[in-house]
C-alpha positions in Angstrom: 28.4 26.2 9.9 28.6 22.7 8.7 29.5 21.8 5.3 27.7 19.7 3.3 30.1 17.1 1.2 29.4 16.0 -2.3 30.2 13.6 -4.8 29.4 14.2 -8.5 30.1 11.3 -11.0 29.9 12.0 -14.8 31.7 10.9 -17.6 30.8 14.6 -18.7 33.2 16.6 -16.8 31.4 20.0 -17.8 28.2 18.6 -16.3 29.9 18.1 -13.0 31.7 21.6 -12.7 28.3 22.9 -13.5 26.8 21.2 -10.5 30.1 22.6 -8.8 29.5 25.9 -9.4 26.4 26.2 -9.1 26.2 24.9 -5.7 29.2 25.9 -3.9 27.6 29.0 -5.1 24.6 29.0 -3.5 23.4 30.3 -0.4 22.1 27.6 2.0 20.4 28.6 5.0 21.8 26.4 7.5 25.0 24.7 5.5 27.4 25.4 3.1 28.4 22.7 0.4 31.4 21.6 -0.9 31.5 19.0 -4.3 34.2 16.9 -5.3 33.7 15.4 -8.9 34.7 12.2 -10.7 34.4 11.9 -14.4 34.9 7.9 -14.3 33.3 4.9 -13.4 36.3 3.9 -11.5 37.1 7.5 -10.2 34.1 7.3 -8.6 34.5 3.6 -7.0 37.7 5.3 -5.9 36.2 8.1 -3.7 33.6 5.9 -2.9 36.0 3.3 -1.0 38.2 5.8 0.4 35.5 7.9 1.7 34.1 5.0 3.9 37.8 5.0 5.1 37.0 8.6 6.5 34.4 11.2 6.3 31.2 9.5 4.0 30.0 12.0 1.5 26.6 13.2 2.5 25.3 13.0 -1.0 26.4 11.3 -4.2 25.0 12.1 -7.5 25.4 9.6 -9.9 25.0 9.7 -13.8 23.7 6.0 -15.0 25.5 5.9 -18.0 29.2 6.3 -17.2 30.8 5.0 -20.7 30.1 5.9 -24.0 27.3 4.1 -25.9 29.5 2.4 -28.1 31.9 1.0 -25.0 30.9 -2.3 -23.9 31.8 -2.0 -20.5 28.2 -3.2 -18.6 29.3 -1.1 -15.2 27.0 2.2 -14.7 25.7 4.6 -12.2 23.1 1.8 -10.4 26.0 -0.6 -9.7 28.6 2.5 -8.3 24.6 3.3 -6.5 24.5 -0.7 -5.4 28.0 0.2 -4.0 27.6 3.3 -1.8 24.7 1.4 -0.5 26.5 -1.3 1.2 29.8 0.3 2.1 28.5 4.2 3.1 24.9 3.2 4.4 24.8 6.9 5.3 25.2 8.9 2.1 22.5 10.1 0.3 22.3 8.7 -3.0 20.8 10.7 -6.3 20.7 9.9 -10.0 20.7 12.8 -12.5 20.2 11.1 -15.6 18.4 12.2 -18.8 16.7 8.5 -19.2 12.9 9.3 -18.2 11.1 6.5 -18.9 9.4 4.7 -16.2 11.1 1.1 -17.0 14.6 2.6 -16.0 13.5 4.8 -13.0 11.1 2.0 -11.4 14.2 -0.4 -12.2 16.7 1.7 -10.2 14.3 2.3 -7.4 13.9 -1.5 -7.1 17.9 -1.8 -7.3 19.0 1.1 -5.1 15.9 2.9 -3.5 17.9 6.8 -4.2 16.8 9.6 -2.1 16.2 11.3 -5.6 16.2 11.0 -9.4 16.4 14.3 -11.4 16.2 14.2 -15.2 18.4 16.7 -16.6 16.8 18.3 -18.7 14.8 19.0 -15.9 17.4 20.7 -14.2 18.2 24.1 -13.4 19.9 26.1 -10.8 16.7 26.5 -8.8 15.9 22.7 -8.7 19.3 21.9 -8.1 19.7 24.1 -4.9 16.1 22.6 -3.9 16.6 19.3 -4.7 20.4 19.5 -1.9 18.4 21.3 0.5 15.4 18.6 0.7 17.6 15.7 0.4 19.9 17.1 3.7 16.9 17.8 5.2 14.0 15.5 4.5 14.4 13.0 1.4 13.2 12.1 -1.3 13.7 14.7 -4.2 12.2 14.1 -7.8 11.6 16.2 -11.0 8.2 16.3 -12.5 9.0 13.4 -15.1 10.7 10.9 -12.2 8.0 11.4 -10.3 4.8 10.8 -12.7 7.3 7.6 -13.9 6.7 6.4 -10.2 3.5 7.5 -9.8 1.8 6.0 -12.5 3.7 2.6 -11.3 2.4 3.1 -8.1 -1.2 3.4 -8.8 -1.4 0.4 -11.3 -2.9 -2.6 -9.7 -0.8 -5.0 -12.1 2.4 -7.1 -11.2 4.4 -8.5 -13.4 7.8 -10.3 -13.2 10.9 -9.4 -14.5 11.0 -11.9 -17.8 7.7 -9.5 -18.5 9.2 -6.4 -17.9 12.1 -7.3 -20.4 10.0 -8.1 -22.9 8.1 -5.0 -22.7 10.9 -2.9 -22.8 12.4 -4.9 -26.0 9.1 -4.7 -27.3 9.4 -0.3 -26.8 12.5 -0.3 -28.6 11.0 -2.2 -31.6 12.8 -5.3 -31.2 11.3 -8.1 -33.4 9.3 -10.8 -31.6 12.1 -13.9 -32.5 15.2 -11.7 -31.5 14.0 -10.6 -28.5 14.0 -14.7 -27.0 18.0 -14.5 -27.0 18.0 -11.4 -24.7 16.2 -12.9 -21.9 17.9 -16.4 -22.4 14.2 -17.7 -23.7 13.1 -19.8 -26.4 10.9 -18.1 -29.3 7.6 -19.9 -28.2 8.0 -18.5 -24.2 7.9 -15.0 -25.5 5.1 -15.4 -27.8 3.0 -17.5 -24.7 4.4 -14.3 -22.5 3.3 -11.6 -24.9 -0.4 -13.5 -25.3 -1.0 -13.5 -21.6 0.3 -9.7 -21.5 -2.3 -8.5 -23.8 -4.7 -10.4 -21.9 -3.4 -8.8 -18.6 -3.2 -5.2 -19.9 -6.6 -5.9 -21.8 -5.2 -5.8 -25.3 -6.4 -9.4 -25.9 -7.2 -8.5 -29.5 -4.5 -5.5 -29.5 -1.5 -5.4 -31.8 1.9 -4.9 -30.2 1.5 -1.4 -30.1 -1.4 -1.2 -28.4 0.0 -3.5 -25.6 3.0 -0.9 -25.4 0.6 1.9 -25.1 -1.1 0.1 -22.7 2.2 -0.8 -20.7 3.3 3.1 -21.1 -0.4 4.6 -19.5 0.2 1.9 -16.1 3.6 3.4 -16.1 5.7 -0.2 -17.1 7.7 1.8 -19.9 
């Protein structure tokens, strides 16, 4: 029977012996599975490497944030995702993050096209023994909330470019107009020009800044 190899990377070692268990556990139909885990950014880029060196993983599951919120280290799941990508083409790549809104998830489709997202508190023993046997068999593999995230980007008829998309997100988190223009290396007057043609492209012309975000959040841009 052939075994199916997997990578786990969480800083939260519990979460990843969960996974373990779980699936090592479980009764596959046509494979069994075997998961190593990594509880490190660079743990991770480790077995990464060496596995291109031998026998690619067949999945990797990636949390995005690797370090603790108050580390300033910038590295996360999307650029050890960015990195399996070019060096083990092969290997099926899926986040398990709890982020849900559509902002991250459309982001890290953009950046690493996965072959699933699963939010975790969407996550379960069920969906996590569905979500390895679709991905081995035929990919992709979302939870309910990753997939209405892409969804609703999917059926809005609106583009923006990135320099919008920041300053929508900023705008989400309550960031005040004026300190927003360092973030996105942008003088004070550029986001305010920005913000006035995004209210005229959601159709908040007359709309506060929460109405464009509520806007933004129904056409699935946050």
């Amino acid at each position: 029977m052939k075994t199916v190899r997997i990578l786990a990377v969480d800083d939260h070692e519990m979460t990843t012996l969960g996974y373990k268990y779980i699936l090592e556990d479980a009764d596959f139909e046509d494979f069994s599975v075997k998961v190593e885990i990594a509880k490190s950014y660079d743990k991770g880029k480790e077995k990464i490497e060496y596995s291109a060196r031998s026998l690619a993983f067949d999945i990797i599951l990636l949390d995005i944030q690797l370090f603790p919120a108050e580390s300033k280290d910038p590295r996360s799941g999307v650029d050890l995702g960015k990195l399996a990508r070019e060096i083990v083409p092969d290997s099926k790549i899926v986040f398990m993050s709890s982020f849900s809104d559509s902002y991250r998830i459309n982001n890290i489709f953009k950046a690493v096209n996965p072959d699933g997202y699963m939010v975790k508190s969407e996550i379960d023993e069920m969906s996590l023994r569905t979500m390895v046997d679709t991905v081995v068999k035929k990919p992709p593999y979302y939870t309910a909330s990753a997939l209405g995230a892409v969804r609703r980007r999917m059926a809005s008829n609106i583009d923006i470019d990135e320099q919008d998309q920041k300053i929508l997100y900023y705008l989400s988190l309550g960031t005040n107009t004026r300190d927003i223009a360092p973030l996105i290396a942008s003088a004070n007057t550029t986001v305010e020009a920005r913000k006035r043609q995004l209210k005229a492209i959601f159709g908040v012309k007359n709309g506060n800044d929460l109405a464009l975000i509520q806007e933004a959040k129904k056409r699935g841009f946050l």
